[in-house]
C-alpha atoms as an extended CHARMM CRD file, in Angstrom:
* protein
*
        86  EXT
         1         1  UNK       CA              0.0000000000        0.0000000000        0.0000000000  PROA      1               0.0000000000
         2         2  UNK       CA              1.2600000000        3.1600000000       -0.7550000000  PROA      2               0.0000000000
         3         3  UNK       CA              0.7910000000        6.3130000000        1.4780000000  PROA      3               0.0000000000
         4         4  UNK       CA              2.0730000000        9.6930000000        0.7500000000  PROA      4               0.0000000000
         5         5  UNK       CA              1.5680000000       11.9400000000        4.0200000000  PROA      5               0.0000000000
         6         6  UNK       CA              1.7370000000       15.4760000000        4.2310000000  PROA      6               0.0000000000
         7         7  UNK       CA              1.8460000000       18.0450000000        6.9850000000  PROA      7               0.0000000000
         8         8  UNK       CA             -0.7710000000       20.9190000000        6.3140000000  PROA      8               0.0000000000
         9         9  UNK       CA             -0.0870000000       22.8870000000        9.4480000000  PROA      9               0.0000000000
        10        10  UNK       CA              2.6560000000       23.3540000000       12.2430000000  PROA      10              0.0000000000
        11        11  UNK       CA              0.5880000000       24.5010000000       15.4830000000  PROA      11              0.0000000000
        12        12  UNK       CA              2.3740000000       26.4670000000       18.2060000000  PROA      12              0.0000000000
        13        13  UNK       CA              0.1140000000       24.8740000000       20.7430000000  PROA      13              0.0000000000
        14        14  UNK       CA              1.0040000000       23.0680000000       23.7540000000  PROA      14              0.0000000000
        15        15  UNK       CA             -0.9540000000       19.8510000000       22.9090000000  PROA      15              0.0000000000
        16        16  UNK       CA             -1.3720000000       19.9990000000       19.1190000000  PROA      16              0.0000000000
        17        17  UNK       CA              1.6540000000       19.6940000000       17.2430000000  PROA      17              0.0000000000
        18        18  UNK       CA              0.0870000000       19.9720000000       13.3670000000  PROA      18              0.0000000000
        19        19  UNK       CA             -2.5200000000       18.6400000000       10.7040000000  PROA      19              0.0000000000
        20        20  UNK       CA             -1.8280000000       16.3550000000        8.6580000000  PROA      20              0.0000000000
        21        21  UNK       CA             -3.3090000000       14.5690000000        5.5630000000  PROA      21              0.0000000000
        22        22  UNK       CA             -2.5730000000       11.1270000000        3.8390000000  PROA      22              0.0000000000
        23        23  UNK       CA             -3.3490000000       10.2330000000        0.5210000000  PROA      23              0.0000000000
        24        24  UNK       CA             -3.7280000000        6.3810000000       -0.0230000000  PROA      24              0.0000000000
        25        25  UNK       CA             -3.0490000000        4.8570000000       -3.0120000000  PROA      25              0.0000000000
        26        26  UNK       CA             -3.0110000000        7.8360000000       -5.1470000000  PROA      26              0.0000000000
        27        27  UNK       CA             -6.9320000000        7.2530000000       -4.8750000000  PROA      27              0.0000000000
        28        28  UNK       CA             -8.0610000000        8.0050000000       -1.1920000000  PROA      28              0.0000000000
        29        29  UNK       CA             -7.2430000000       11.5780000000        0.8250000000  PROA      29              0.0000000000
        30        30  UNK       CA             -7.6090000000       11.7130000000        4.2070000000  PROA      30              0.0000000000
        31        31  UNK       CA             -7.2390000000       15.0950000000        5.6010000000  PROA      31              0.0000000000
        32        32  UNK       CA             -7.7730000000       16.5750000000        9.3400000000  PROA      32              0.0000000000
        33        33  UNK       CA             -5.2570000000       14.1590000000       11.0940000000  PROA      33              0.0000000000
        34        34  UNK       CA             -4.2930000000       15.8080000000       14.1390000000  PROA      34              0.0000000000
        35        35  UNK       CA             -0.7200000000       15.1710000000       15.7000000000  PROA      35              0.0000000000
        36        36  UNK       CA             -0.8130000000       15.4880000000       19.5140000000  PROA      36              0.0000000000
        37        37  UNK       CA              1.5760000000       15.4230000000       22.2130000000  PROA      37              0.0000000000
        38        38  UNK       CA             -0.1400000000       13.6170000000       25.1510000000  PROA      38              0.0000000000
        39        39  UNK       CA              0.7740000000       12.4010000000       28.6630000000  PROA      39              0.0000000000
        40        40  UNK       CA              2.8530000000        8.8700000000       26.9580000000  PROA      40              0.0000000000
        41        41  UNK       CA              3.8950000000       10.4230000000       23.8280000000  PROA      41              0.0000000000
        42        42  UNK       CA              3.2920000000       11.7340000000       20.4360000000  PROA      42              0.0000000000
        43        43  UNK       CA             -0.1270000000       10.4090000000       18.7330000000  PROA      43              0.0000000000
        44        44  UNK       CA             -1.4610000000       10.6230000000       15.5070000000  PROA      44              0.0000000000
        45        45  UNK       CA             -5.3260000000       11.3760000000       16.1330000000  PROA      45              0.0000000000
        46        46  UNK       CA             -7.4290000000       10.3670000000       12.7810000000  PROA      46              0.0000000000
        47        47  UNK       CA            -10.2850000000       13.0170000000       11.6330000000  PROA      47              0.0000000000
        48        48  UNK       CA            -13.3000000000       13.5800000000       14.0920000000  PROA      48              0.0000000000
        49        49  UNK       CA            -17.0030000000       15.5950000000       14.3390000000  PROA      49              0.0000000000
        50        50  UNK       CA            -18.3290000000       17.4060000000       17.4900000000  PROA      50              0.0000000000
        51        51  UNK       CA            -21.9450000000       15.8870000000       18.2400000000  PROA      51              0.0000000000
        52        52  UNK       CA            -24.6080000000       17.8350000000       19.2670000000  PROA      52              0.0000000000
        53        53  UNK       CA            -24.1880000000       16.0960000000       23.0550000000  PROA      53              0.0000000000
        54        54  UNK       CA            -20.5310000000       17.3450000000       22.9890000000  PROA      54              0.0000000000
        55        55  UNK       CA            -19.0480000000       13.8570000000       22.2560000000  PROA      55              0.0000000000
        56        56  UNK       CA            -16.5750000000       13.6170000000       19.6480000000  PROA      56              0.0000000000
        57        57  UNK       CA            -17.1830000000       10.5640000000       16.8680000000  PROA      57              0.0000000000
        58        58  UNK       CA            -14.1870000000        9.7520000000       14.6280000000  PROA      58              0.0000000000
        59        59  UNK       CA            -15.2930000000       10.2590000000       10.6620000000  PROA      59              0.0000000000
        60        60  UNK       CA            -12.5020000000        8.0880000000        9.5180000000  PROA      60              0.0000000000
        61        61  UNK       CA            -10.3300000000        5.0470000000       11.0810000000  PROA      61              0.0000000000
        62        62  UNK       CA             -8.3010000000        2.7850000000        9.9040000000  PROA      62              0.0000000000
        63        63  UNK       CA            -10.0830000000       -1.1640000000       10.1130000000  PROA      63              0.0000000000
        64        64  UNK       CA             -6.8640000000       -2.7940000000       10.9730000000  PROA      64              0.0000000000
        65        65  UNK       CA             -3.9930000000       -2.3910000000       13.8810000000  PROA      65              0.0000000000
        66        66  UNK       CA             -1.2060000000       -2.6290000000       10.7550000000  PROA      66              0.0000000000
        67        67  UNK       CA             -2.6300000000        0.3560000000        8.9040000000  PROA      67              0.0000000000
        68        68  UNK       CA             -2.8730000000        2.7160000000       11.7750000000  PROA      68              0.0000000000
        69        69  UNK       CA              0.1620000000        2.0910000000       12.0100000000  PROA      69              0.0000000000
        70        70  UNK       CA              1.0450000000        2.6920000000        8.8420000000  PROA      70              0.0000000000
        71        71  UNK       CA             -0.2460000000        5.3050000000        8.6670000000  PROA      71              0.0000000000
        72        72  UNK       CA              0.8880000000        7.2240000000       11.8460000000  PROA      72              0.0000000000
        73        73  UNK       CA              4.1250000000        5.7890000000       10.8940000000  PROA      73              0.0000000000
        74        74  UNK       CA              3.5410000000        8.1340000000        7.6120000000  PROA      74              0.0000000000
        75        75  UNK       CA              2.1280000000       10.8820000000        8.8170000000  PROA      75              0.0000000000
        76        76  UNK       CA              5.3210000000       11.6320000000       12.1740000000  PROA      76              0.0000000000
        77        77  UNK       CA              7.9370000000       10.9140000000        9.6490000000  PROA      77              0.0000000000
        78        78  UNK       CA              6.2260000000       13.6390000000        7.6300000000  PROA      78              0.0000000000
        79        79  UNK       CA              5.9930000000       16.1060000000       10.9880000000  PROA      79              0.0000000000
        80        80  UNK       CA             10.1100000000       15.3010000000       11.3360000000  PROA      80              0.0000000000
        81        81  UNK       CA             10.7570000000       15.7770000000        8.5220000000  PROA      81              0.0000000000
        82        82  UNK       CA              8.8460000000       19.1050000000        7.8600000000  PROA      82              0.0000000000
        83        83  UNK       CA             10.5100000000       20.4120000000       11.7110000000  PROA      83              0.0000000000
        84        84  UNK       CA             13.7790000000       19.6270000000       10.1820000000  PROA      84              0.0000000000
        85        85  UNK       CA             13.1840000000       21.5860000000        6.7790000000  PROA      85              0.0000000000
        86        86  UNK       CA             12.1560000000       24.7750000000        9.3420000000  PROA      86              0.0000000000
């Protein structure tokens, strides 16, 4: 499979780190990924929607544990690399 990740948006916050977006395939894009710093580490946080109870419902997510992975794999090399380009 191939993904091609790209980071959108370096945020000076102190929990979110950027947006990202991953296109799979040359077919799918996934944009809205959200790369957080949180209490064990640096996450990769797929797209989500506010209901109207103040929950928040992912839109996307990957079916299996080896394309999360994947893809976060993707989309922090993408963040490192972009930091080290600044």
């Amino acid at each position: 499979m191939k993904l091609e990740a790209r980071i959108s948006a370096i945020i000076a916050d102190e929990k979110l780190k950027a947006y990202a977006s991953v296109c799979v395939n040359d077919s799918l894009l996934i944009k809205g990924i959200k790369i957080i710093d949180g209490k064990h580490g640096r996450f990769v946080a797929m797209p989500c929607r506010k209901t109207k109870n103040g929950e928040f419902k992912d839109i996307t997510f990957p079916i299996t544990a080896e394309l999360r992975k994947e893809v976060e794999q993707a989309v922090l090399e993408a963040y490192s690399k972009k930091l080290e380009e600044m």
